[in-house]
C-alpha positions in Angstrom: 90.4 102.7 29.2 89.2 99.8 31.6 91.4 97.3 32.1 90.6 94.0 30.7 92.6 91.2 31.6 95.8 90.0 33.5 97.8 90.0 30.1 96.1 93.3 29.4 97.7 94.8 33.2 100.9 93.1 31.9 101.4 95.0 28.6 100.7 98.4 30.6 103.0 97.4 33.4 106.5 100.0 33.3 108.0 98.0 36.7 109.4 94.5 35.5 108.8 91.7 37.4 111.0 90.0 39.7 111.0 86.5 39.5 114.2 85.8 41.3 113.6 82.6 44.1 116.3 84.6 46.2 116.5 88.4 46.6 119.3 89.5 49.2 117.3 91.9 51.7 119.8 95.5 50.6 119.1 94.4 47.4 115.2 94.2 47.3 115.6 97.1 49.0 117.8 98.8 46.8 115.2 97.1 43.8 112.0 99.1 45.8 114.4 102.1 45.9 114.2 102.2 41.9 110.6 101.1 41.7 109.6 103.9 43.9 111.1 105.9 42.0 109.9 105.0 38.9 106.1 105.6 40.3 107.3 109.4 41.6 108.0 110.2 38.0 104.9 108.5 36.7 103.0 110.2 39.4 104.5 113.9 38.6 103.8 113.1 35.4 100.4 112.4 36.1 100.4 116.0 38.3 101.4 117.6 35.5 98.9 116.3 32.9 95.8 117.3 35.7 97.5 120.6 36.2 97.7 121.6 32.4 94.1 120.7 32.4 93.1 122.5 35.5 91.7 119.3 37.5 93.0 120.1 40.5 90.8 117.7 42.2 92.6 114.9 41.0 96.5 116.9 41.0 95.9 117.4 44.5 94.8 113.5 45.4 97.9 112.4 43.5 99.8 115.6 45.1 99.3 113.3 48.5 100.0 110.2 47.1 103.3 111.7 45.7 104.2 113.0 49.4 103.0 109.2 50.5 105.9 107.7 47.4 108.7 110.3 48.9 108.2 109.3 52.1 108.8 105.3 51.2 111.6 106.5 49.3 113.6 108.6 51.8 112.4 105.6 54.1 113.9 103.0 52.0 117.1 104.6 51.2 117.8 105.0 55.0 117.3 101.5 56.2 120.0 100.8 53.0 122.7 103.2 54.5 122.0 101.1 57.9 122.2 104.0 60.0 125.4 105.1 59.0 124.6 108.3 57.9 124.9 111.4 60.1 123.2 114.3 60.7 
């Protein structure tokens, strides 16, 4: 289905919007941490839909943009723990 307007894109949004005039910096980040998320599952879901229907094509385009979500996560969650966490 084509998307058709901006209220269309809202109804098929999942990630609420943040209308907040002030979002303390851990948490937006801690708010990206879920969003991100949020996507990964929407994204193996995705993976798993092409897969069933043998498109590999597409499951391994989204494969990479999965490994692409991962990395913001792991990413994110680190700049939260501030460095504290060691290896």
């Amino acid at each position: 289905m084509t998307i058709r307007s901006i209220a269309h894109i809202h109804q098929l949004q999942t990630i609420a919007d943040d209308n907040h005039d002030y979002v303390p910096p851990d948490g937006m980040i801690q708010e990206l941490i879920k969003d991100n998320r949020h996507i990964a599952e929407q994204q193996r879901a995705a993976i798993e839909i092409c897969d069933k229907n043998r498109d590999s094509a597409t499951s391994n385009v989204l494969q990479e943009v999965l490994n692409q979500t991962e990395k913001r996560i792991w990413f994110l969650y680190e700049i939260s723990a501030g460095g504290r966490n060691e290896y």
